[in-house]
C-alpha positions in Angstrom: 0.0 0.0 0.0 1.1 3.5 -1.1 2.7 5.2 2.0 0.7 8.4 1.6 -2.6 7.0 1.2 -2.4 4.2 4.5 -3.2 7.4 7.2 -6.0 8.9 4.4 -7.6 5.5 5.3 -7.3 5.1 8.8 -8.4 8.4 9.4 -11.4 7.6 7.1 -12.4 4.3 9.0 -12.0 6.2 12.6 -14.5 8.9 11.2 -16.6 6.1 9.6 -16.3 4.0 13.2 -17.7 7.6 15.2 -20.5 8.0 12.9 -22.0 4.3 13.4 -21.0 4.5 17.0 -23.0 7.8 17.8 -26.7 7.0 18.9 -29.7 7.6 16.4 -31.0 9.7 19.1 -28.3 12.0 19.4 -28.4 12.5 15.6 -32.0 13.4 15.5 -31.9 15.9 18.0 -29.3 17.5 17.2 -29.9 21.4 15.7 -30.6 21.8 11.8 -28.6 24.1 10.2 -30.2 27.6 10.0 -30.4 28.8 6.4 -28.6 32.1 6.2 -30.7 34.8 5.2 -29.2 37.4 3.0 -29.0 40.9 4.4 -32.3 43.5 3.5 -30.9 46.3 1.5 -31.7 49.5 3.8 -34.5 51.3 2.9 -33.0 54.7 0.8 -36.1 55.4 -0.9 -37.4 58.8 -0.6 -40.3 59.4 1.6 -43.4 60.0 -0.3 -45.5 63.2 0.7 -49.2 62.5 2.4 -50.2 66.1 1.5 -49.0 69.1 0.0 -50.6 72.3 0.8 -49.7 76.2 -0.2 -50.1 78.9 2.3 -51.0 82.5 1.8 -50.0 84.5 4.9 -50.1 88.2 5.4 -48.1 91.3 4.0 -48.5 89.1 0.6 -46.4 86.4 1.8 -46.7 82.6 1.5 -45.0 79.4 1.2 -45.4 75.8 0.3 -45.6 72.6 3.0 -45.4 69.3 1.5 -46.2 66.6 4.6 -44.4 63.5 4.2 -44.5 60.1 5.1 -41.6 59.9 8.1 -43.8 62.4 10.3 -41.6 65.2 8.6 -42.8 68.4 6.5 -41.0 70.2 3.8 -41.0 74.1 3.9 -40.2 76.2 1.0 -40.0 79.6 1.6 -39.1 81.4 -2.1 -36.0 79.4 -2.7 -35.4 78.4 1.0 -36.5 74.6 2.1 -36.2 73.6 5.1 -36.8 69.6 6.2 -38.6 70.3 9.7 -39.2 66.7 12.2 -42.4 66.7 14.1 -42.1 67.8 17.5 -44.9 67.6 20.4 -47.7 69.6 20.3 -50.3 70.9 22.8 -52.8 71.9 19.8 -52.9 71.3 16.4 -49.5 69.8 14.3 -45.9 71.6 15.1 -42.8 70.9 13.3 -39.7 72.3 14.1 -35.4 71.9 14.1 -34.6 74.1 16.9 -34.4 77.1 14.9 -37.5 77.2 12.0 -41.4 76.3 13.4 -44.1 75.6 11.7 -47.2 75.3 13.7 -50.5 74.3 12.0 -54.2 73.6 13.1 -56.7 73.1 10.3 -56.1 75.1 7.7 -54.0 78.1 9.3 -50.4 78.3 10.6 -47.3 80.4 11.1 -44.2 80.0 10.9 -41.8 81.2 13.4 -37.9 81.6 13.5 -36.3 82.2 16.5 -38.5 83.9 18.5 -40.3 86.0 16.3 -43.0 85.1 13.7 -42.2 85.8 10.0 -45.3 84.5 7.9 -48.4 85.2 10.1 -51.8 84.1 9.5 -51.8 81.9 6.8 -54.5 80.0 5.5 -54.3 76.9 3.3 -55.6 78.0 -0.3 -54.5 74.8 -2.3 -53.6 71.1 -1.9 -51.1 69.1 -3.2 -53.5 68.0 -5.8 -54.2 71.7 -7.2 -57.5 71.6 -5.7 -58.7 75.3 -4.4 -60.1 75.2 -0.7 -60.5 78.6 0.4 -64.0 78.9 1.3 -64.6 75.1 2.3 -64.0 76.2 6.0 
């Protein structure tokens, strides 16, 4: 017998010999393999906006407010957006980063920065979907 090949098959007959020698039991119970699950992609998609309203406020001002799906809205003041997360609110719907607030109850807000209020009572005049609503309220 070739030299090299005599311990390939006593090591082959000693693994045989543990198999055959371990209890049925034992093989039954022990743990099926888990199949491995590949990895969900993370969810990069942009969130989609719930509603979209335009605001007319005093002195002619106004600005846009899109309301979007991760409790966020989406100022635009002239060329100025702002991304603003939902704080708590003792009436009505307040967003806010520290700095720019935009509080809202039905279909009038303001919008404060700082502490004083820039864009005073506005009233909703037009959704997201073009539809007019002055006068419904």
């Amino acid at each position: 017998m070739n030299r090299a090949i005599a311990p390939l098959l006593v090591a082959l007959t000693f693994s045989t010999s543990l198999v055959t020698a371990c209890p049925v039991s034992a093989q039954q119970d022990a743990p099926a393999a888990e199949p491995v699950s590949e990895p969900t992609p993370a969810d990069d998609s942009e969130p989609s906006v719930i509603n979209g309203v335009r605001y007319r406020c005093d002195d002619g001002k106004g600005f846009t407010a899109d309301y979007l799906s991760n409790n966020t809205v989406r100022a635009t003041f002239g060329t100025r957006v702002f991304v603003l997360p939902q704080v708590v609110s003792a009436s009505g719907i307040r967003y806010s980063d520290g700095s720019v607030t935009l509080n809202s109850k039905g279909d009038e807000a303001f919008v404060e920065v700082g502490d004083k209020v820039l864009f005073k009572n506005c009233v909703a005049v037009q959704t997201l979907q073009g539809q007019t609503i002055e006068g419904l309220w």
